[in-house]
C-alpha positions in Angstrom: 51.3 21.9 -4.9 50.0 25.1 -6.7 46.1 26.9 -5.4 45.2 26.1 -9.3 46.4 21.9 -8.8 44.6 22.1 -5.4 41.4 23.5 -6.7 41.1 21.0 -10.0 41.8 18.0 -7.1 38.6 19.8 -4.7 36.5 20.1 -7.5 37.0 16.6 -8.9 36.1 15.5 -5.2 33.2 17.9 -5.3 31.6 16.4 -9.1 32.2 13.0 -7.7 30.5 13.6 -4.5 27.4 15.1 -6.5 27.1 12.3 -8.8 27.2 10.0 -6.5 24.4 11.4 -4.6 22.5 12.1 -7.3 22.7 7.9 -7.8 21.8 7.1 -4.8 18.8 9.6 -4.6 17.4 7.8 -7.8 18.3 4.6 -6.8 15.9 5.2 -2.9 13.4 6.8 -4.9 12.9 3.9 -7.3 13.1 1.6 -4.3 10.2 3.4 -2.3 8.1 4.6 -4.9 5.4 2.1 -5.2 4.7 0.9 -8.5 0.9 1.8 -9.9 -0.6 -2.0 -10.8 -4.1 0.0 -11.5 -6.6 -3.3 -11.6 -3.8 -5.4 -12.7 -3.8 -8.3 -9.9 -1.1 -10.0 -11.5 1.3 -7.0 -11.5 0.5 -6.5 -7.7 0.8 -10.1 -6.3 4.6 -10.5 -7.9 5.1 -6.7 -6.2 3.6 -8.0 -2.9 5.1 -11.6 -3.0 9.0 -9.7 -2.8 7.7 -6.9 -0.4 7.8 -4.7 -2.9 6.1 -1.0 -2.9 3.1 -1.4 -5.1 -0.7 0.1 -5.4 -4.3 -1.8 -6.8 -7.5 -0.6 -7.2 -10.4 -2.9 -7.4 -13.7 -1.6 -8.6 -16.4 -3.9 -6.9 -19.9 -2.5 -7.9 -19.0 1.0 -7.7 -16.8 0.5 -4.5 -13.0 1.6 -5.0 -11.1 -0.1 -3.0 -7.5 0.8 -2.6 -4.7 -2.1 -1.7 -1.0 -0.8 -1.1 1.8 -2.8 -0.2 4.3 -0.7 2.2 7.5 -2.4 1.4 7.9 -4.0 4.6 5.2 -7.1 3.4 2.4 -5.3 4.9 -0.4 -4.8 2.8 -3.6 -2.5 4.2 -6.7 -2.0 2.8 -8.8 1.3 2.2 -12.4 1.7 0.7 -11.4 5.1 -1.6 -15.2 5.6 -3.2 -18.1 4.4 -1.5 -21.3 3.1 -4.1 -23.3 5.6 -4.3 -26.3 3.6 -3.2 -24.3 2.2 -0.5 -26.3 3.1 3.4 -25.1 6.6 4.6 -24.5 4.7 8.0 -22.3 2.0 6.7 -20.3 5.2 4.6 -19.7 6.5 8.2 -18.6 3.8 9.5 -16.0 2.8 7.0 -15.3 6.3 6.0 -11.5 7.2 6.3 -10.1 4.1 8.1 -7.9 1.1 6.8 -6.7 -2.1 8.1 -3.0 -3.4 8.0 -2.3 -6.9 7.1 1.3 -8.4 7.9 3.2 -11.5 5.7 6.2 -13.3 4.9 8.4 -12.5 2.1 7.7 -15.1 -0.5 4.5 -16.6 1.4 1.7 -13.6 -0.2 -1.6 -14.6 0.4 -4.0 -13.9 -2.8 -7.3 -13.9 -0.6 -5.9 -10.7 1.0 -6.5 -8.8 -2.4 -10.6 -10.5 -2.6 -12.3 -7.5 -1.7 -12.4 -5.9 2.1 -13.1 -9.4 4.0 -10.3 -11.6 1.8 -8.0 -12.8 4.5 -8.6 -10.5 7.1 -8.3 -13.0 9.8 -4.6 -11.8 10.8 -5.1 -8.1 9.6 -5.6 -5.7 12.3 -7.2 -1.7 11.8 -9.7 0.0 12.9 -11.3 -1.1 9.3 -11.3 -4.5 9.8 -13.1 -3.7 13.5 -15.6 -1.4 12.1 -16.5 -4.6 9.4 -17.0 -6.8 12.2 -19.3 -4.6 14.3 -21.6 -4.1 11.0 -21.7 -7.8 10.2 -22.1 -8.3 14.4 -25.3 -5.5 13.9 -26.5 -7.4 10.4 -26.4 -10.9 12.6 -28.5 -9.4 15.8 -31.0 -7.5 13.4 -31.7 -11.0 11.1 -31.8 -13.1 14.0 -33.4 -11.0 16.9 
């Protein structure tokens, strides 16, 4: 075998190597890239029902709250904008912190994505903690 048959042969390998990395990189990035819903719920329950990376925004009254889906059907939860009349005590506390909420491929639950307390019983975060201790603070102050 001639150094010019040998080279041809190294830089087929070599093109064939490269393009099959380059498919693979686009193929992992599609996979973990989450897809942007924006306010569509729809678009994010199918997403989250297959585990799938995806991102929604609600707008409640001037509170953006962020909902992502990991890709490992866990979905947490994250106040992004605060209402601007909202108490500068409650801001603190919430400020910042986010609550994880694990479920079963196939078995989404739509509550999850109804505002901050929507199916929070199994979540877990130091969000979900900090709710609790304002509604435990709201309950001692309206009935003490």
């Amino acid at each position: 075998m001639r150094t010019t048959d040998f080279s041809i042969i190294v830089a087929k390998i070599a093109l064939w190597v490269i393009i099959i990395g380059i498919t693979l990189s686009v193929f992992f990035m599609l996979r973990i890239t989450p897809t942007n819903c924006g306010f569509d719920e729809e678009c994010f329950i199918k997403k989250a029902a297959n585990c799938q990376p995806a991102i929604l925004v609600q707008n409640i009254n001037g509170t953006v709250i962020e909902y992502r889906i990991s890709g490992e059907c866990i979905l947490s939860k994250k106040i992004k904008v605060f209402n601007d009349r909202e108490l500068p005590e409650v801001v603190r506390m919430l400020r910042g912190k986010d609550m994880h909420c694990e479920y079963k491929k196939g078995e989404f639950d739509k509550r999850l994505i109804n505002g901050l307390l929507g199916g929070i019983t199994n979540c877990k975060g130091a969000l979900k903690q900090s709710i609790y201790d304002l509604k435990l603070a709201d309950y001692i102050i309206t009935y003490s």
